[in-house]
Backbone as JSON Lines, residues from 0, in Angstrom:
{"i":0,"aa":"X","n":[3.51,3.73,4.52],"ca":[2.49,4.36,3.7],"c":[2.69,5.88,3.65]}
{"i":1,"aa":"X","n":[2.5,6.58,2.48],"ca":[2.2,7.85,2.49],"c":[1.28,8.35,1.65]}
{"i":2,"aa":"X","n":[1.03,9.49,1.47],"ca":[-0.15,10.31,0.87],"c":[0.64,11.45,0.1]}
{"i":3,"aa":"X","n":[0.43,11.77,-1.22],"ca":[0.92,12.82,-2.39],"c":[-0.41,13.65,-2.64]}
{"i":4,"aa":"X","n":[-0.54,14.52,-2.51],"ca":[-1.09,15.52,-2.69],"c":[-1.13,16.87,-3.85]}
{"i":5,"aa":"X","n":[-1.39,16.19,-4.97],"ca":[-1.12,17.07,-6.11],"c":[-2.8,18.17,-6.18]}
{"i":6,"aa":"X","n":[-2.27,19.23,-6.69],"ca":[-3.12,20.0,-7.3],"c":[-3.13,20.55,-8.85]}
{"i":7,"aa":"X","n":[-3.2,20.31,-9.49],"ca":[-2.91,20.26,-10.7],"c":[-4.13,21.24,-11.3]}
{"i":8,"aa":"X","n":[-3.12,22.06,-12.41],"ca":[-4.13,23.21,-13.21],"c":[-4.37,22.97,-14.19]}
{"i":9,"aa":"X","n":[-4.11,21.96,-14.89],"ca":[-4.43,22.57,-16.25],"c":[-4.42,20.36,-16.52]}
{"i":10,"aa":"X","n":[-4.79,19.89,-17.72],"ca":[-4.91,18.55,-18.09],"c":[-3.31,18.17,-18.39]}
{"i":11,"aa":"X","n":[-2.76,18.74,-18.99],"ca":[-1.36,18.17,-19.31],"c":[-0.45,18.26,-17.54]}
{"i":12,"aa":"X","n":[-0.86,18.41,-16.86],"ca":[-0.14,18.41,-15.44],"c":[-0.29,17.13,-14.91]}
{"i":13,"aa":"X","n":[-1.39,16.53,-15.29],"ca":[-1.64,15.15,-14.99],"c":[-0.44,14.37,-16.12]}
{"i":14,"aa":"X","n":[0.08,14.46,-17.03],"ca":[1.35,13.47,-17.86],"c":[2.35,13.86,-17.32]}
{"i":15,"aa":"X","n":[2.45,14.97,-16.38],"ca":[3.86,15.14,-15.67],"c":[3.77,14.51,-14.22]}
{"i":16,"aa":"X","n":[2.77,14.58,-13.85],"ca":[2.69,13.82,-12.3],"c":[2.51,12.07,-12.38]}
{"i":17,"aa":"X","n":[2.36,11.54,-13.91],"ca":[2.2,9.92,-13.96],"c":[3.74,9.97,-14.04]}
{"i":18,"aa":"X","n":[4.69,10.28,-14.41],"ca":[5.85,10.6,-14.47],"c":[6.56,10.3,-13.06]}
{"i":19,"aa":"X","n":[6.57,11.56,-12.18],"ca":[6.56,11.59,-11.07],"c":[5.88,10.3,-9.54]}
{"i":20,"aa":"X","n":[4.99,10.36,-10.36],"ca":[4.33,9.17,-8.96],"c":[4.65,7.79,-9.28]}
{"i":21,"aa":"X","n":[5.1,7.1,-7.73],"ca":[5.55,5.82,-7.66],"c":[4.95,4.87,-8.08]}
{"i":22,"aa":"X","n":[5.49,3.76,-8.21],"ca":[5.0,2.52,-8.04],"c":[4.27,2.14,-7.08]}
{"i":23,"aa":"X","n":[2.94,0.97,-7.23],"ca":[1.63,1.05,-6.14],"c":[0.82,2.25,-5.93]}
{"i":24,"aa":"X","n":[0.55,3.28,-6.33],"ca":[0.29,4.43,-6.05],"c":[-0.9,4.56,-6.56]}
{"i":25,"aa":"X","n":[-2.26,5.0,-5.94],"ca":[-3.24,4.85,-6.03],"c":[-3.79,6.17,-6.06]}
{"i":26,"aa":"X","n":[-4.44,7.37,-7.65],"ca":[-4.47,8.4,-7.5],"c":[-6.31,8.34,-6.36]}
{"i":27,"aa":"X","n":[-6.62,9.26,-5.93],"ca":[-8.2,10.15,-5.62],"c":[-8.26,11.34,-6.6]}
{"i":28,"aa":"X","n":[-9.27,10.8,-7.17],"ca":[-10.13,12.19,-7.83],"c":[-11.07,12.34,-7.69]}
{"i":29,"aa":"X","n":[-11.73,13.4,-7.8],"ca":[-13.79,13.87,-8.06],"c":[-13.81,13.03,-8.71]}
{"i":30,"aa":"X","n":[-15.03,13.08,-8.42],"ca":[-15.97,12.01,-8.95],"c":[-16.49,12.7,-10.32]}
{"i":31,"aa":"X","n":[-16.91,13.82,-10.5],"ca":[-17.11,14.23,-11.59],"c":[-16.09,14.11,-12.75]}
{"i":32,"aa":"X","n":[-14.52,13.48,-12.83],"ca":[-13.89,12.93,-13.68],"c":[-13.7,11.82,-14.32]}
{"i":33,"aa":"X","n":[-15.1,11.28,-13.38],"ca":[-15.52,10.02,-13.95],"c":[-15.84,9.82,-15.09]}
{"i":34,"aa":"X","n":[-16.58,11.13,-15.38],"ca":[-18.03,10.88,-16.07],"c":[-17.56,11.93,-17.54]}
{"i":35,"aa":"X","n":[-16.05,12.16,-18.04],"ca":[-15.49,12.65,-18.98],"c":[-15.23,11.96,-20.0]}
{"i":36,"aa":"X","n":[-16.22,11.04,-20.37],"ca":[-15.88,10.34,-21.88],"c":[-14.41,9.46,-21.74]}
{"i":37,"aa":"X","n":[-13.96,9.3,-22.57],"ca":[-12.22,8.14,-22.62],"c":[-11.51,8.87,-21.37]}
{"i":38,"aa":"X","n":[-11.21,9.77,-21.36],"ca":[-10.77,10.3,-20.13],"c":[-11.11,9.26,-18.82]}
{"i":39,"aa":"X","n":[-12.66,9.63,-18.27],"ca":[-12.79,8.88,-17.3],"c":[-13.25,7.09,-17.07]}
{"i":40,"aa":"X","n":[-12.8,6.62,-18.22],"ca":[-12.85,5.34,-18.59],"c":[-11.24,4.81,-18.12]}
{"i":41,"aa":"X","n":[-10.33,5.71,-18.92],"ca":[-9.08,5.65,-18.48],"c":[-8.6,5.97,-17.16]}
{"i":42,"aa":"X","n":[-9.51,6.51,-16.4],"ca":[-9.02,6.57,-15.1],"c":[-9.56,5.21,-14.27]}
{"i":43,"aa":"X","n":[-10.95,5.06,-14.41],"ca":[-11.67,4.14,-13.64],"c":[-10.82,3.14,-14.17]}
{"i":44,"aa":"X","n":[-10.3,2.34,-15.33],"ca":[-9.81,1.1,-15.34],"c":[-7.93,1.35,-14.84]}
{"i":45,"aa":"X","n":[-7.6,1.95,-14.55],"ca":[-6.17,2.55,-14.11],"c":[-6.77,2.2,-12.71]}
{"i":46,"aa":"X","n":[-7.4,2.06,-12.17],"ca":[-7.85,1.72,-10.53],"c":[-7.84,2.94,-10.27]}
{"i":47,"aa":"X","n":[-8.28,4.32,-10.4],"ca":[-8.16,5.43,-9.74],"c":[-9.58,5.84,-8.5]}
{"i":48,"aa":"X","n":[-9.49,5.98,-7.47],"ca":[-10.08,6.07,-6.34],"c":[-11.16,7.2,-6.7]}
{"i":49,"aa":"X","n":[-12.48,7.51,-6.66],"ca":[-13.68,8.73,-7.08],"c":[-14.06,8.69,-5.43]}
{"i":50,"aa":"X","n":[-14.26,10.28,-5.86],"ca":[-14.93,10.48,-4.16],"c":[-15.68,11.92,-4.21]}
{"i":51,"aa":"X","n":[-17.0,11.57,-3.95],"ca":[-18.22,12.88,-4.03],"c":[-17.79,14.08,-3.62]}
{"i":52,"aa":"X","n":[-17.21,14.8,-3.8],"ca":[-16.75,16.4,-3.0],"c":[-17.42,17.06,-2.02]}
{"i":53,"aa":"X","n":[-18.89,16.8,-2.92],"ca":[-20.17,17.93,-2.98],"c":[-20.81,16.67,-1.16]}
{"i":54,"aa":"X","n":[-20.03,15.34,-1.19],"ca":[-20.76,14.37,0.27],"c":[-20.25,14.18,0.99]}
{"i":55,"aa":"X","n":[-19.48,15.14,1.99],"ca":[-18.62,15.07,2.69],"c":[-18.55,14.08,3.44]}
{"i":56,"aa":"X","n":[-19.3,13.35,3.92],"ca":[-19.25,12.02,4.96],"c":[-19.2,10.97,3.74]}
{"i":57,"aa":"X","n":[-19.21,10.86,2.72],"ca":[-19.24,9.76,1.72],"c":[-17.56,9.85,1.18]}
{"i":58,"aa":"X","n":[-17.1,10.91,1.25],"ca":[-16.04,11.35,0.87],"c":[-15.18,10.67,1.87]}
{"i":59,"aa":"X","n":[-15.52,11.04,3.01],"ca":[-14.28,10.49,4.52],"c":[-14.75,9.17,4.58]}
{"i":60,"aa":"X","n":[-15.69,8.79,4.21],"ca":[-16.04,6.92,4.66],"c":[-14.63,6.81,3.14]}
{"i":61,"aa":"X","n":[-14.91,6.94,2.02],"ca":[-14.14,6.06,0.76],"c":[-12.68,6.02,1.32]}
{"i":62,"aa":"X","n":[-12.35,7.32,1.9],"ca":[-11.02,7.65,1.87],"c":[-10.67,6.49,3.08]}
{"i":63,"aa":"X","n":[-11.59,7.06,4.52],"ca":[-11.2,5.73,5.27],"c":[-11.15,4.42,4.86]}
{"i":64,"aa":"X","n":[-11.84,4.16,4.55],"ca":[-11.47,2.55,3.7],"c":[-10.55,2.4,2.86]}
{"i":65,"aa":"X","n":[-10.08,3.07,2.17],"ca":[-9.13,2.92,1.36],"c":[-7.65,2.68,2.44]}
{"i":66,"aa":"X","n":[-7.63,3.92,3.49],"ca":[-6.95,3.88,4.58],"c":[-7.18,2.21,5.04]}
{"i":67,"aa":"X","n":[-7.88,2.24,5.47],"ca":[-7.58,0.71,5.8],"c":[-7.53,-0.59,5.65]}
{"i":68,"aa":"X","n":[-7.36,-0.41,3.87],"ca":[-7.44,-1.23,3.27],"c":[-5.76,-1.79,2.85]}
{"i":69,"aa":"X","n":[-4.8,-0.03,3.23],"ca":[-3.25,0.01,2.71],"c":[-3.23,-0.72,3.78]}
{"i":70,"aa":"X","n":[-3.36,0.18,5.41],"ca":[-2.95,-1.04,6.49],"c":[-3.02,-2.36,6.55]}
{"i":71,"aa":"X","n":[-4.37,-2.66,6.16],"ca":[-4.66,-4.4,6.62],"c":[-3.62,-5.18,5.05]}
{"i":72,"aa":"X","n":[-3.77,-4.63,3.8],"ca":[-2.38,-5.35,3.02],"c":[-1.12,-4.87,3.25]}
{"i":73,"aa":"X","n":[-0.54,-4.39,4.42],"ca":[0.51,-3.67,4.47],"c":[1.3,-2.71,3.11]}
{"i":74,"aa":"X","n":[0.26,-1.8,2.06],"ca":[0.58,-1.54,0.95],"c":[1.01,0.05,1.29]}
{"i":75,"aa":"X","n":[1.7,0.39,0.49],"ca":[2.8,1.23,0.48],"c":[2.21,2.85,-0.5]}
């Protein structure tokens, strides 16, 4: 398992990093990119991971689970 860590500035940085990122690869974003019209429709059905910024313990519970969700399917 590993973890990619993009920071991205600007919206077109995101068509160069779908590019870039592997196969199985499961992005995290704010949660507030949810809620961007086709944008965040296209993310939520892409399986993309939302996580409260602003809830820091809601934030580390999603992420942990997700964490141990790669372990227990041995996913990559």
């Amino acid at each position: 398992p590993y973890v990619i860590v993009c920071n991205h500035q600007a919206s077109l940085d995101l068509m160069g990093m779908v590019e870039v990122i592997p196969d199985r690869c499961v992005p995290i974003a704010k949660k507030e990119l949810m809620y961007m019209g086709t944008v965040g429709w296209a993310c939520w059905l892409s399986g993309m991971i939302f996580i409260d910024r602003h809830k820091r313990e809601d934030a580390i519970d999603v992420i942990s689970q997700t964490a141990r969700t790669m372990w227990r399917e041995n996913v990559r």
